[in-house]
N, C-alpha and C positions, 0 to 999 in steps of 0.2 A: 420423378416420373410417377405419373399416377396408376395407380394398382389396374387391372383389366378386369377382376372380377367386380368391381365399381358399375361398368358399363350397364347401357338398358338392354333392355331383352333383345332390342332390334337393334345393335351395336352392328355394324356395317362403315366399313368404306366405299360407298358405294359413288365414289368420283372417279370415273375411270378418266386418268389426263391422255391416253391415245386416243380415246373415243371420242373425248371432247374437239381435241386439236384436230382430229382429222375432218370432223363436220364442217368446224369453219373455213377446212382449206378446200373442201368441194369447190368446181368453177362456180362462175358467177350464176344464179337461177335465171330460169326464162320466166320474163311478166306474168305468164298464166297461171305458173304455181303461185310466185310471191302473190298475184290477186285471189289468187284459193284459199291463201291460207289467212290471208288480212280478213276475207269471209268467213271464214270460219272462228277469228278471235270475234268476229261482230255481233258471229250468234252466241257470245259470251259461253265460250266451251273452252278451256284449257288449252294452252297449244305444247305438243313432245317436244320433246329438247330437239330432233334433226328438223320440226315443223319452224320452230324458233331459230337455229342455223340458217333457214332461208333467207331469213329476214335479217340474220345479222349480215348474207352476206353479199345482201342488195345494196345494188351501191350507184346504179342509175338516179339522177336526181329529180326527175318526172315519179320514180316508183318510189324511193325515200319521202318524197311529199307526199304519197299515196299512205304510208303508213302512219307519218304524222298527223294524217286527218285523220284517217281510223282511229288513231290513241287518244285526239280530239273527241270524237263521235262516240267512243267506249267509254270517256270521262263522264260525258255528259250522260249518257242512256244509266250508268251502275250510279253511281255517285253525285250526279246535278249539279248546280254549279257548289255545292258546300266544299268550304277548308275546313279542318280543324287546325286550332292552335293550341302550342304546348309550349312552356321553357323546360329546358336544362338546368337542373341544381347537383354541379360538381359539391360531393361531400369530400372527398378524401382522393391525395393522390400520390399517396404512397404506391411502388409495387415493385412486385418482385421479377418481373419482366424486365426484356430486354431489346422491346422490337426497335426495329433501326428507325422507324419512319414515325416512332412519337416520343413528345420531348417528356413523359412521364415516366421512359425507360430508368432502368435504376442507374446508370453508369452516368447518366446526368447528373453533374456536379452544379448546372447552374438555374436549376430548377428549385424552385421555392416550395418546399414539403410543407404539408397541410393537412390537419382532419378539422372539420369541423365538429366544434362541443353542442352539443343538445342546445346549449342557451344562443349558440351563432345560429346554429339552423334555425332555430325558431326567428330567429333577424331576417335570415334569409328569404326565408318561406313569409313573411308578414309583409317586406320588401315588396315582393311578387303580387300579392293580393292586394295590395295597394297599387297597382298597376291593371287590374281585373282577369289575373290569369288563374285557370280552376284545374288544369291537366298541368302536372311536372314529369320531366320525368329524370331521375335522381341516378348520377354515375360516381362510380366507382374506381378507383386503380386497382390491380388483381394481388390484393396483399393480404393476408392472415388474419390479420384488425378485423377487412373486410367480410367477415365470416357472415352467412344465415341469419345468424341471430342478429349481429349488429345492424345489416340491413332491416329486418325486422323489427328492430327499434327506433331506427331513422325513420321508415315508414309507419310508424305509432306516433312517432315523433310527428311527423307532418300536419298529418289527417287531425290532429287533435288542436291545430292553430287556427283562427277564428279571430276574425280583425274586421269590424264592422261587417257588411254583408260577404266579404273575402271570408273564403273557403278551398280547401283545395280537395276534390270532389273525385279525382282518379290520380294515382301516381305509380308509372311503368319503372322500371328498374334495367339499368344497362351495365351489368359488372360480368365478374369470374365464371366459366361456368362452374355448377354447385351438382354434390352427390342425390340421388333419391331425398333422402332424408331434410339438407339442405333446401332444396327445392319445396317442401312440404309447409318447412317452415316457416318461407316466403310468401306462398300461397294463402298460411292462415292468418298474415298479416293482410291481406286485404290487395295485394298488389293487384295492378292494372297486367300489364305486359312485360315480358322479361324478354328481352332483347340481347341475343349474344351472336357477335360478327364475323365469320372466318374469318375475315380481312383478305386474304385470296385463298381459293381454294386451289389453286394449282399447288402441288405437293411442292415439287422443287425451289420455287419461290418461297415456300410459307415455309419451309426448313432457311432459309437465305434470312428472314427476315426476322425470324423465331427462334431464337437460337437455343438447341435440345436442351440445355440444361435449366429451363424456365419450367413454369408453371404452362406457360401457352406454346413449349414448345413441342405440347403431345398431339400431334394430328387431331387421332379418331377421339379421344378424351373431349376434343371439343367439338366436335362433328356431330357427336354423339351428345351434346349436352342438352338439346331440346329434345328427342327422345326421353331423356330423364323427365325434365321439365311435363310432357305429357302425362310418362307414367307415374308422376306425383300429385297429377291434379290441376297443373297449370297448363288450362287451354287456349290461352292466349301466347303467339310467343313474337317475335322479331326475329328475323334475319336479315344480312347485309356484307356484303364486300365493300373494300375501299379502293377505289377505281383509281389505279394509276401503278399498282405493284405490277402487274400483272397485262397480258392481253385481254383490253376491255370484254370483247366478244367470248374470251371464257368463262371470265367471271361472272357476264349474262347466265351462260348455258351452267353453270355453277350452281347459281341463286335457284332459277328454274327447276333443276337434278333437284336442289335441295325440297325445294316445295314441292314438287311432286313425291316425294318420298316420304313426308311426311303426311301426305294426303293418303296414300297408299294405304300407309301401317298406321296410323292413328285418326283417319276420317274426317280429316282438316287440317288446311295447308296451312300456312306462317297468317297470321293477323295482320304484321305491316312487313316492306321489303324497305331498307335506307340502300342509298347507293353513293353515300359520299366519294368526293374526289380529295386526292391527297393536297395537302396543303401543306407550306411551308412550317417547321415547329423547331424552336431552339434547342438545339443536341441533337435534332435530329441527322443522319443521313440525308446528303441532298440529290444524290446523283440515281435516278430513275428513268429510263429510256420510256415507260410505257404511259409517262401522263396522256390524259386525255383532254382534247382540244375539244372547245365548247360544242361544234357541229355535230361531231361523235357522241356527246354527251346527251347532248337532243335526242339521239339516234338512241342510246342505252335507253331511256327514259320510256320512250314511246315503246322501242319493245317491250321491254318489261311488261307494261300495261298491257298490250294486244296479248300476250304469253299469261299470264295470270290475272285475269281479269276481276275475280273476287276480291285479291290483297291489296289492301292499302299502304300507298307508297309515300315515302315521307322523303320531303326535298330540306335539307337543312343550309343553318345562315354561313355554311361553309361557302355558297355563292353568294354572287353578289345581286341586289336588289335588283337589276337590272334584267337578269339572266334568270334569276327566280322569276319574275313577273312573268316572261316568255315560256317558260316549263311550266308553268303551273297549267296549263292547257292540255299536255300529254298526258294526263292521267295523273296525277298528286293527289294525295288524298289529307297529307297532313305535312305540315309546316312549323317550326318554330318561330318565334319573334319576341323582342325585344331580349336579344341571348347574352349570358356571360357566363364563360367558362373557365374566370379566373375562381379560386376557391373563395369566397367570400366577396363575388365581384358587384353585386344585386345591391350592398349598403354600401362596399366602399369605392364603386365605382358608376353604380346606377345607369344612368342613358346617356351620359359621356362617350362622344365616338371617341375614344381611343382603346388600344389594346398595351396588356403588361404581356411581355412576352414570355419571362419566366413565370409568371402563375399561370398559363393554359396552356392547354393540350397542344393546339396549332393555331393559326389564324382563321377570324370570321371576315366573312367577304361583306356582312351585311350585320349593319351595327346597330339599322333603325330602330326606335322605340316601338313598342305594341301598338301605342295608337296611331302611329305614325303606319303601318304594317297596313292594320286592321282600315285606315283610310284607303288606303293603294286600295285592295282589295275589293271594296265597297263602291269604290269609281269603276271599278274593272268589271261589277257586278259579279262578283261572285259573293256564297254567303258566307262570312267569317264564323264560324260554331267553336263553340266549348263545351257542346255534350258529352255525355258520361252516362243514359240515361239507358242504354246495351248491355254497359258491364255492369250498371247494378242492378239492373232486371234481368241479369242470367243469359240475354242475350246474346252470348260470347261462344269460342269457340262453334263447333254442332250448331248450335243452337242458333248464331247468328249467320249462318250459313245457309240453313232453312227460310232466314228470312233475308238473305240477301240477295241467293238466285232466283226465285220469282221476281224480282225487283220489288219486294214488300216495302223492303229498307226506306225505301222514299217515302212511305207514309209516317215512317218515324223521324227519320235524317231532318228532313225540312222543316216541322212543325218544332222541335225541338231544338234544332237551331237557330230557328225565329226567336224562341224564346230565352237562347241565352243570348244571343245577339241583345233582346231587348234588357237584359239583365247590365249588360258591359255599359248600352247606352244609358240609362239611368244612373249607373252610381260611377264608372271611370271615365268614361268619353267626354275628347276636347268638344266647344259645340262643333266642330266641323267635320270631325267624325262621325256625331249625335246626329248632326241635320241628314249627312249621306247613307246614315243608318238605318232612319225613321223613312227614307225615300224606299229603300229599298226595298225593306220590311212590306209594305204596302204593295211594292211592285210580286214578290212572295208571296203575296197573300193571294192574288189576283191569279198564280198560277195553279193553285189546288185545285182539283176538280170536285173533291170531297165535301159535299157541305157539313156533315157532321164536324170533319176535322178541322174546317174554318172556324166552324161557332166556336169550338174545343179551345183556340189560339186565342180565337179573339177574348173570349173570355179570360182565358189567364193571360194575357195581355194587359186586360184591363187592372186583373190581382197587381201584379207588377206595378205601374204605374202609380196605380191610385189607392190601394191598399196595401202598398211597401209588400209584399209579399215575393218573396226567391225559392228558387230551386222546382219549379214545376216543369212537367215533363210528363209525353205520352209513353 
């Protein structure tokens, strides 16, 4: 168990599970509030936790579409149609964990132990940019190896790979959570976002599933671990539940509790929210009363988005391509693709639809290649982006916050997603993703109302092109 005098200065339990449970068991609301409070996510204002209860616990299907178009109509007004894409590079999955519902717990006997050596990651990571992806973001098992520093060298390790015009230009971090000091050290590596998951925050569940004598089996230790994370200097963070331990509608009001609390005490709520569903994983625990059925999950998704309308929400290849296609409309902000969560799965298994089942974590719903993603996408018109052009102009944190609620962000988001769109279609794109690329682009361009910031594209557009030139950005 981890020491208490560890904790940040704003160390709080601040999940109350009566307060929570009793919100969503209020009767069902009358239309007029749930339309009050869908107006009020509209005018992009935060919604409280009992404002966000409403909406969980609307259940008419005329008023449910009501909110799914709001979380439609809030995608579109904060964020326009841009994705960001990113993979997953599983380094190591040792740990000293025990949770029931993943197959990296340690009591798995038929799980295939792995670290990757400095010379495999650099395989892994040249794999990828060969592929045209420039956002990783790099996981962890929660094991002593995995200390600060070695993360901080993994992420030395990346950033320093260089494979014809492939770069890897942001890399977020999802491991253990880590002390002040820890945290500090991460930070002067250069990381993007540190992402750490309650996985439920209902107390009684996360003891069931946690079991006390782990490293994850400290509540507020990890509750309290992005407070650390802030008062070390990392303003970017993640948060996320795994929907299926627990009563979906808590975990909502959970995520919610959490970003506002963070918004309270340190002046900026979570960077992105993940809301994975539980998935099948070998060794794991099967038996779960509380999966969530796709309808529901729609339903989690849209909330979320109308409740925090600044955080960017990441939908992972945990669903299936199908089911991703249709959420990405609720408000998404970031996506994975072309994934593998086997440890070294990027050379020794590449874009192969199949899955090993002892080298990952669970199963992926959705196995397509990046270009294959990045096509869908581009039919669907929305913009595929792999900017990074925020975090290293400081625009993070504070700071991207300033320029996010004005709806600034668009004058950066789009121009600079054009331009690594046109980046992907030059040097990785099949022609058939290159010709719906170059359709689009065009159609993008035709919507700026900014003439300065059109000449601004069109000109490095042309660098791009015609003088081989990468990496430009407003």
């Amino acid at each position: 168990m981890i020491k208490q005098d560890k904790l940040s200065d704003n160390a709080l339990d601040f999940i109350d599970d009566h307060k929570l449970t009793a919100l969503i068991e209020r009767p069902e609301p009358e239309a007029a509030q749930v339309k009050e409070i869908i107006a009020k996510s509209l005018s992009k204002t935060p919604l409280q936790l009992d404002e966000t209860a409403v909406l969980l616990r609307t259940t008419r299907p005329e008023l449910v579409e009501e909110i799914f178009e709001a979380a439609r109509k809030l995608k579109r007004d904060v964020y326009g149609n841009r994705i960001v894409l990113f993979a997953p590079l599983y380094i190591g999955n040792y740990c000293v964990n025990d949770c029931r519902y993943c197959s990296f717990r340690r009591s798995n006997k038929e799980a295939v132990r792995r670290t990757l050596s400095p010379q495999e990651i650099v395989q892994q990571v040249e794999a990828l940019e060969d592929k045209g992806h420039k956002r990783l973001i790099l996981v962890f098992g929660e094991h002593p190896h995995y200390n600060a520093e070695f993360i901080a060298e993994t992420v030395g390790t990346v950033y320093k790979v260089k494979k014809g015009h492939g770069e890897i230009r942001r890399v977020n971090i999802n491991a253990a959570p880590l002390d002040h000091e820890g945290f500090k050290i991460v930070k002067e590596a250069g990381i993007g976002t540190y992402q750490i998951f309650m996985e439920t925050y209902h107390h009684e569940t996360y003891q069931q599933v946690h079991p006390q004598n782990t490293l994850k089996g400290d509540y507020l230790w990890r509750l309290d671990a992005l407070n650390r994370a802030f008062e070390s200097g990392c303003d970017d963070v993640g948060i996320g539940a795994l929907f299926g331990l627990y009563d979906w509608r808590f975990e909502v009001l959970g995520l919610v509790a959490h970003s506002l609390f963070l918004q309270e005490h340190y002046g900026v709520g979570p960077h992105t929210i993940s809301f994975p569903r539980l998935q099948p994983a070998l060794g794991a625990e099967t038996q779960y009363p509380y999966l969530v059925n796709d309808y529901d999950f729609k339903r989690l998704v849209a909330i979320l988005r109308l409740s925090v309308p600044y955080t960017g929400m990441i939908l992972t290849a945990r669903e299936s391509a199908e089911l991703r296609r249709e959420i990405l409309a609720f408000g998404v902000s970031q996506i994975d693709a072309g994934s593998r969560i086997e440890i070294g799965g990027y050379t020794e298994i590449g874009d192969a639809q199949v899955q090993i089942l002892e080298k990952e974590q669970f199963q992926l719903g959705d196995l397509r290649s990046l270009d294959e993603v990045m096509r869908q996408l581009l039919e669907d018109d929305y913009l595929p982006s792999f900017c990074t052009s925020c975090y290293r102009l400081g625009r993070t944190g504070e700071h991207f916050m300033e320029y996010a609620i004005p709806g600034f962000i668009q004058n950066f988001c789009t121009p600079n997603g054009i331009l690594t769109l046109a980046e992907y279609l030059e040097d990785y794109a099949s022609p058939e993703t290159q010709s719906a690329g170059k359709a689009l682009i065009e159609r993008e361009l035709r919507k700026i109302n900014n003439k300065r910031i059109i000449e601004t594209v069109k000109k490095r557009l042309a660098q791009i092109q015609n003088e081989n030139k990468r990496d430009l950005y407003l």
